[in-house]
C-alpha positions as CSV (number, residue, x, y, z in Angstrom):
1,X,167.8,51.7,-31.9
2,X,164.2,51.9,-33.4
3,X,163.1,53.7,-30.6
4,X,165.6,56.7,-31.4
5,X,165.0,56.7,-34.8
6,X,161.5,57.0,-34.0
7,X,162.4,60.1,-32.0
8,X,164.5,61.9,-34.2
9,X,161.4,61.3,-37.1
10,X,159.0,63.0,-34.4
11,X,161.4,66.2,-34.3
12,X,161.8,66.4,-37.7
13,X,157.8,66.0,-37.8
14,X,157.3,68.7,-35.1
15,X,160.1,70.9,-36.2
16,X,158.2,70.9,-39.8
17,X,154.9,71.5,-38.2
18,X,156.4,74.3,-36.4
19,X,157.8,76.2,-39.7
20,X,154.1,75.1,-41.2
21,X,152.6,77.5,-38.5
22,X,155.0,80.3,-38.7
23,X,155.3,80.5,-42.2
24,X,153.6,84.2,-42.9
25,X,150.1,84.1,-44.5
26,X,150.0,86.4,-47.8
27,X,146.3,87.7,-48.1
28,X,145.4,89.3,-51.1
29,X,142.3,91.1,-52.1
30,X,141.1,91.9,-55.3
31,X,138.3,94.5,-56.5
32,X,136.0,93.0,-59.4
33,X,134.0,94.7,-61.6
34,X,131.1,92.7,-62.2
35,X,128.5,94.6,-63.6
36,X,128.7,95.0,-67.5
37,X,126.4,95.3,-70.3
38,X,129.2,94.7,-72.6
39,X,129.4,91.5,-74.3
40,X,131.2,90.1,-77.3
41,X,129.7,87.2,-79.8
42,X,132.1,86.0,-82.9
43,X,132.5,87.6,-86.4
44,X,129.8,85.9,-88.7
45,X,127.2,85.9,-85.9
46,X,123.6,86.1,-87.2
47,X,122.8,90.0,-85.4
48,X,119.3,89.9,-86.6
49,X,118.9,86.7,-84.4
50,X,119.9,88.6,-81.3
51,X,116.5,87.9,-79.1
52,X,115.8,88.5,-75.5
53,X,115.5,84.8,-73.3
54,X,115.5,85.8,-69.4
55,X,116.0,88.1,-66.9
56,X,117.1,86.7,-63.4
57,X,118.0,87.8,-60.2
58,X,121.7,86.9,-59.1
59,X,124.2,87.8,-56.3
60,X,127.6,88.6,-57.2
61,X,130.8,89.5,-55.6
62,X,132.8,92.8,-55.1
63,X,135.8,91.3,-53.9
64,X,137.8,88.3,-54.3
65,X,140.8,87.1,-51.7
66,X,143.3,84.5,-51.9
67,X,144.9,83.6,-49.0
68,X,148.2,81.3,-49.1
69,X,151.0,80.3,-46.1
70,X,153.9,81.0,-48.4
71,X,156.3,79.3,-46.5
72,X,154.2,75.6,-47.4
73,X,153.8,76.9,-51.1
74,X,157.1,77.7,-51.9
75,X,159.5,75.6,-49.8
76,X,158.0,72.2,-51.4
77,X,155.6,71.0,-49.0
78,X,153.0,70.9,-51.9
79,X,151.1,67.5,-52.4
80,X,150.1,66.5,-55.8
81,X,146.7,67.1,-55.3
82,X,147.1,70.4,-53.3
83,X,146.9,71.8,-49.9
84,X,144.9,73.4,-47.6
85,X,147.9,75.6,-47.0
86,X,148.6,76.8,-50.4
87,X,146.4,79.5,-52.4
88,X,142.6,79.4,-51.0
89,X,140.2,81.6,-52.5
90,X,136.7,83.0,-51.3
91,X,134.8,85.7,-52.7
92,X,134.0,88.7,-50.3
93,X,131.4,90.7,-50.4
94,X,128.1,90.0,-52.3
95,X,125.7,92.7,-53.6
96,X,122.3,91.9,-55.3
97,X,122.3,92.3,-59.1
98,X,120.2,91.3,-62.3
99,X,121.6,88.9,-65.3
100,X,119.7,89.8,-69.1
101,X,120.3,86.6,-71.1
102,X,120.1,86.4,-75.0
103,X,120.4,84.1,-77.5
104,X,122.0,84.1,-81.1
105,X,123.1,82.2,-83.9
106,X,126.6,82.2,-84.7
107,X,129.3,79.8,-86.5
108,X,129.6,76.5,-84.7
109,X,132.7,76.0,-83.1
110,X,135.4,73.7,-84.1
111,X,135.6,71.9,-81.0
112,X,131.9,71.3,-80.9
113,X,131.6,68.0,-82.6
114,X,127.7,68.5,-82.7
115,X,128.0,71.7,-84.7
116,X,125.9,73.5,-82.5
117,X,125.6,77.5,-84.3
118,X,123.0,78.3,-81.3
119,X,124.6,80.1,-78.4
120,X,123.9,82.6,-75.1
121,X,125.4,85.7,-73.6
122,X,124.8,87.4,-70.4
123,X,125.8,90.9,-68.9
124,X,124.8,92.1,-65.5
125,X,123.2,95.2,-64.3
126,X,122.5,96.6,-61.0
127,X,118.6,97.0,-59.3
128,X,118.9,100.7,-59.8
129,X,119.7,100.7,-63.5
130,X,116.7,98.6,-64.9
131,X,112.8,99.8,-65.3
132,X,110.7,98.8,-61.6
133,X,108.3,97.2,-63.7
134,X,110.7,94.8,-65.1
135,X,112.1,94.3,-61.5
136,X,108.3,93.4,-60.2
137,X,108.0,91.0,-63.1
138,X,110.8,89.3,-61.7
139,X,110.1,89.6,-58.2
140,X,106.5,88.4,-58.8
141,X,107.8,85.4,-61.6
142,X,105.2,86.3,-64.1
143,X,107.9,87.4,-66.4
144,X,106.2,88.7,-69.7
145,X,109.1,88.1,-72.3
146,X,107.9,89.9,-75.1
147,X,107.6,93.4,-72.8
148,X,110.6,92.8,-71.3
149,X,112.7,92.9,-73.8
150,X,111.1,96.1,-74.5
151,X,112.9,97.7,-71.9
152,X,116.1,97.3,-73.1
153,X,118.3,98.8,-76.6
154,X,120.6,95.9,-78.2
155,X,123.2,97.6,-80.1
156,X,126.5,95.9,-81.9
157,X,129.9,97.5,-83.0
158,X,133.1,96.0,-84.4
159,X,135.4,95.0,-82.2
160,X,139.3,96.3,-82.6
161,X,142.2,94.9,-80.7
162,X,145.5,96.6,-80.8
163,X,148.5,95.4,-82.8
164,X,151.8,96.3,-83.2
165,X,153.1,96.4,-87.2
166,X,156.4,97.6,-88.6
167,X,156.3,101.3,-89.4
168,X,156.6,101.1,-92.7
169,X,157.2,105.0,-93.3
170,X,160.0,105.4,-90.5
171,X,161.5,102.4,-91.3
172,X,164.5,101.7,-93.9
173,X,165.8,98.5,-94.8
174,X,168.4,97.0,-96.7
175,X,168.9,95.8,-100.2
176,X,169.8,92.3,-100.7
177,X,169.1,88.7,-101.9
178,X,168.5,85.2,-101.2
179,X,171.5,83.3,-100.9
180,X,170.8,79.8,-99.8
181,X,167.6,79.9,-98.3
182,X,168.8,82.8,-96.4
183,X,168.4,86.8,-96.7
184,X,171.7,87.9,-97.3
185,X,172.4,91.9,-97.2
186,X,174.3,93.5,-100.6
187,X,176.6,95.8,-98.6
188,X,177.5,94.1,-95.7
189,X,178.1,97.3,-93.7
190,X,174.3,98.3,-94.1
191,X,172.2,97.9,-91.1
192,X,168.2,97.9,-91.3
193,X,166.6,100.3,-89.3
194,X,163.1,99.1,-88.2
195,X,160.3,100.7,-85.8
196,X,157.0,99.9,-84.6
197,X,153.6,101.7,-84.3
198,X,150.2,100.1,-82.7
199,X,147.1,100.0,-84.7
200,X,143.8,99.1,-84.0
201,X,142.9,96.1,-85.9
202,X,140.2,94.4,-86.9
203,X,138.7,91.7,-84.0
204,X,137.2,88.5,-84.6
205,X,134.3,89.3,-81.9
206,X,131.7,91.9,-82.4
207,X,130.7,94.4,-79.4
208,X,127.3,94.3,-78.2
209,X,126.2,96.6,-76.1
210,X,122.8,96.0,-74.0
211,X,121.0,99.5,-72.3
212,X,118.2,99.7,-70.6
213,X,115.6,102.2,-72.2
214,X,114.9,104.5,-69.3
215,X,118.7,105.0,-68.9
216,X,119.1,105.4,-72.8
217,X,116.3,108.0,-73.0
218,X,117.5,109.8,-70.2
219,X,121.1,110.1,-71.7
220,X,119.2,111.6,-74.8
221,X,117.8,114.4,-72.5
222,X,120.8,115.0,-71.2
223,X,122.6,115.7,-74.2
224,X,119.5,117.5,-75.8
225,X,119.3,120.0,-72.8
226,X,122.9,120.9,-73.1
């Protein structure tokens, strides 16, 4: 008897292994953009205390793929802790790049139960955009702080998000009252007729945009010779 049951467990066990195997493998790539020299710092950030800390050279990756047996994910094979056969991700390829770190002062956040109001942002730039003299600094390590930051233009914007609102001019709503706590129409045939529009609002970060000087200086001659 125990010997069967012990057989019928190892078919079940090799019948599931089997399925494991010839579940189909979903691979999916995805194309990143990570070079920027946008960042964004809260409203009621000290701007004046915007100041160049670093400049480092970084690798960073193109592509991104995550690579799953679907048939393990989704027919409940999942452990608790995960799998080796459910979503695995690996960045592709990597390309050399530069980081420019600043520092500023902003509010302290209310999950920071040190009140810290000094903070760091980061964008990323390609070898090709920034000054050779700034790249030999870095390649050499005898990074001169002060005339690096030279090479580059900090400039800040307000941020807007967009936000739908009620349409106040194509809308039409009806008369009524409160009646118990609850808005209660005067002619109970009328029907309000509401629409929408998106704004831009207001955001609670500011833009700041970090150029290097030879590119800015060169986009001035461009526009100056046209």
């Amino acid at each position: 008897m125990i010997q069967k049951l012990a057989f019928k467990m190892a078919v079940v066990s090799a019948v599931g292994t089997f399925l494991l195997a010839a579940a189909p493998a979903a691979v999916e790539t995805i194309h990143l953009q990570p070079f920027t020299n946008i960042a964004q710092v809260p409203v009621g950030s000290d701007l004046a205390s915007i100041r160049f800390e670093g400049i480092k050279a970084v690798k960073v990756a193109t592509t991104r793929t995550s690579i799953a047996d679907q048939g393990y994910c989704e027919e409940g094979y999942r452990e608790p802790g995960g799998s080796m056969y459910c979503p695995s991700v690996k960045d592709g390829t990597v390309v050399p790049a530069y980081r420019i770190t600043y520092s500023y002062d902003g509010p302290a956040m209310g999950s920071d139960e040190y009140g810290n109001t000094h903070f760091t942002f980061s964008v990323t730039m390609r070898p090709e955009d920034l000054n050779p003299t700034v790249l030999q600094m870095v390649s050499a390590r005898k990074m001169n702080r002060a005339a690096a930051a030279e090479d580059f233009k900090v400039t800040t914007s307000p941020g807007f998000v967009s936000q739908v609102v009620i349409d106040e001019a194509n809308s039409a709503f009806c008369a009524g009252n409160y009646i118990d706590g609850l808005w209660t129409h005067t002619d109970r045939n009328c029907e309000d007729k509401v629409t929408f529009k998106t704004v831009a609002a207001p955001s609670d970060y500011i833009t700041v945009r970090v150029d290097p000087v030879a590119s800015v200086a060169n986009s001035a001659s461009a526009s100056n010779a046209n």
